[in-house]
C-alpha positions, 0 to 999 in steps of 0.5 A: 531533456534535463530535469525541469527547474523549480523556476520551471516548476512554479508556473506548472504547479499552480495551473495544476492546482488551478486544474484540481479547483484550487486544492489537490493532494500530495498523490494527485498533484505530483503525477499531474506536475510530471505529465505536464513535462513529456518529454522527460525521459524514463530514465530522468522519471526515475533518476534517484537523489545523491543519497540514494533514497528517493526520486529527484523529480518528486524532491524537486517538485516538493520543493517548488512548492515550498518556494511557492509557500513561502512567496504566499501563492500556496496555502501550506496550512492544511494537512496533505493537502497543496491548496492555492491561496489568494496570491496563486489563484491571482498569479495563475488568473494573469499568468503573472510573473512569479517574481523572486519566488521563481529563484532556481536554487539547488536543492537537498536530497531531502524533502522540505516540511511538508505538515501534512502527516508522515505514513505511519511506520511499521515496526517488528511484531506489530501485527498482533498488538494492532490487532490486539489494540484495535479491539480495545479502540473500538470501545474506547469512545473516550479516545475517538482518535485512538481507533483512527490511529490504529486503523490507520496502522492496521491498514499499513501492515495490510501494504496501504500508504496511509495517512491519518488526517482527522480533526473536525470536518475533515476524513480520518483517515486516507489509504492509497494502494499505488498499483499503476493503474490498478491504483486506488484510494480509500477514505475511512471513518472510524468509530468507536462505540462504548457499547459495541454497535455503533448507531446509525446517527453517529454517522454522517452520511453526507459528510462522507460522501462529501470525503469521497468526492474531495479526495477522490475515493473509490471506497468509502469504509467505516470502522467500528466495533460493529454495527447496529441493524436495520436503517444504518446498514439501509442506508450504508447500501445506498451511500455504497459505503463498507462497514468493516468490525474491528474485529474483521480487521484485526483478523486480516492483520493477524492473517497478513503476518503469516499468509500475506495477501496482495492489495489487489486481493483485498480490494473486493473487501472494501468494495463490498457494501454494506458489509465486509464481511461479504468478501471476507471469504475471497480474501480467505481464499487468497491467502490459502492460496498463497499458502498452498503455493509456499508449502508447494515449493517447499515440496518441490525443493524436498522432491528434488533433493530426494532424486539427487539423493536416491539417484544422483546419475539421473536429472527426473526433476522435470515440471511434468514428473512433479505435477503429477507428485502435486496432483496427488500432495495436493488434492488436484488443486494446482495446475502444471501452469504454477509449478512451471511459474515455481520453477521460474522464481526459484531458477531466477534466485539461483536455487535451481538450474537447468540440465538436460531437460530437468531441474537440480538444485544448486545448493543444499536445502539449507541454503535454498532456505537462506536463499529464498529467506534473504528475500525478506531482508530487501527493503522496499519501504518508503523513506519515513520508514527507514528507522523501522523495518517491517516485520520478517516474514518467517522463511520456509521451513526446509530442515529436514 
């Protein structure tokens, strides 16, 4: 079938938000919009727009809503979120017609306004300033917004979709980890305390509960400084809520610009209650891991290039000869399993091929180095945040 039309949209999106009671956000009506068109196919799923960048289906479905803002059947005046006004919530009731809101006009490549934040944008060397800074929000109790801010980024080097929300009443700050359905969602409260422990009364416990089930939320975490003792850490371990230090933070920030670890690494972390500091552990051992796999291709690499140098008639390089070299360069601590998965990536790049029953390299260290650093130059971030790439990663170091 072809796209649906806004026409078709209209009546969909607010039986959804109907569905959501009344209120749904960005993350959670888009996908409920979609599945109410099964017969789209993969291919129209993921049609791209005319100017390359984003999904036409999504655009699409933003601007129906916006039709819908402008007929009064949407309420657009709160921040992420599509809410029914009146007008809708009747409409959906009677099944009402729609009447010139239901117009299908084409739309542009992009987006409509939508007031709800844009996700913070990622800029080069940034990982050491937020991490710098966040120290200096957690005591700032004059600026409460300033630590929202820089959460909110910190939590976007570390690969969330986030958005800072705040004012009275509402969550501070909102991080997805879009993984299919590994997703999940977390709402984070910050704050600041002059004298460097946040009190147990600074914290409003229903409130966040309230957070969690409005935004539907796997974790609760709240930032600050750090904590006092006693009945807040009581009653974080009956809310099931993680208290995470500006501190822990800032350090996973400065790990994350040289050891990245993936969002499903990090989500014991913000699991763990009431401390975070409890799972800081299995994410340390994450990123030795990575780490550990890095300087192992780099050692293939360098073992490869040594046979074609001291023998260049003979094709050693096999997985099994290797292993045994990684045995003994690492400890014992890897498997013949990961460097058959090295081999994968690096014949899937181009750096090696196969011949005979082996390996050999396709180009000079010099240029698996470039090879394997162009990887950090492919742009993968949303369309917020075309004006500023993320940082690159430093690429390994095969000179000799």
């Amino acid at each position: 079938m072809t796209l649906p039309s806004r026409a078709e949209i209209h009546p969909v999106l607010l039986r959804v938000l109907r569905d959501f009671g009344g209120r749904a956000t960005v993350r959670d009506a888009v996908p409920a919009v979609v599945a109410q068109f099964p017969n789209i196919t993969d291919q129209e799923l993921t049609e791209p727009q005319a100017n390359g960048k984003g999904n036409k289906l999504e655009n699409r479905i933003r601007w129906a809503r916006q039709d819908l803002v402008k007929s009064g059947h949407i309420d657009g005046s709160e921040h992420g979120v599509w809410k029914l006004a009146p007008l809708g919530a009747a409409a959906v009731a009677e099944d009402a017609s729609l009447g010139e809101a239901a117009d299908d006009i084409q739309e542009p490549d992009s987006a409509p306004y939508d007031p709800a934040p844009l996700p913070v944008a990622i800029v080069p060397n940034d990982f050491e300033r937020v991490a710098a800074e966040l120290l200096a929000a957690g005591i700032d109790s004059a600026h409460p917004d300033r630590l929202e801010r820089l959460a909110a980024e910190a939590l976007a080097l570390l690969g969330f979709e986030t958005e800072v929300i705040g004012g009275s009443g509402n969550t501070d700050v909102l991080a997805f980890a879009p993984l299919g359905i590994d997703r999940y969602t977390m709402i984070v409260d910050a704050k600041s305390a002059s004298g460097g422990k946040v009190p147990e009364h600074q914290i409003n416990w229903f409130s966040l509960q309230d957070h969690r089930q409005a935004d539907r939320a796997d974790y609760v975490v709240v930032v600050g400084p750090d904590f006092s003792s006693g009945q807040l850490r009581d009653r974080a371990t009956e809310c099931n809520i993680c208290l995470l230090t500006t501190n822990e933070l800032a350090e996973l920030v400065r790990r994350q610009a040289d050891t990245p670890v993936s969002l499903v690494e990090l989500r014991p972390l913000f699991a763990a209650s009431p401390l975070a500091r409890a799972a800081l552990d299995i994410v340390g051992a994450a990123a030795e891991r990575r780490t550990r796999r890095m300087r192992m291709i780099e050692r293939i690499l360098r073992t490869i290039d040594d046979y074609h140098r001291l023998k260049p008639d003979l094709v050693l390089a096999t997985p099994e000869t290797l292993f045994g070299l990684m045995l003994r360069d690492f400890d014992g601590n890897t498997s013949l399993e990961e460097i058959q998965q090295a081999f994968a990536l690096l014949l899937a790049l181009g750096v090696v091929r196969q011949q005979d029953n082996g390996y050999v390299l396709s180009t000079s260290l010099r240029g698996a180095q470039q090879m394997l650093s162009a990887l950090s130059r492919i742009t993968l971030a949303p369309e917020q945040q075309d004006e500023h790439p993320t940082q690159e990663a430093a690429p390994l170091n095969l000179s000799s």
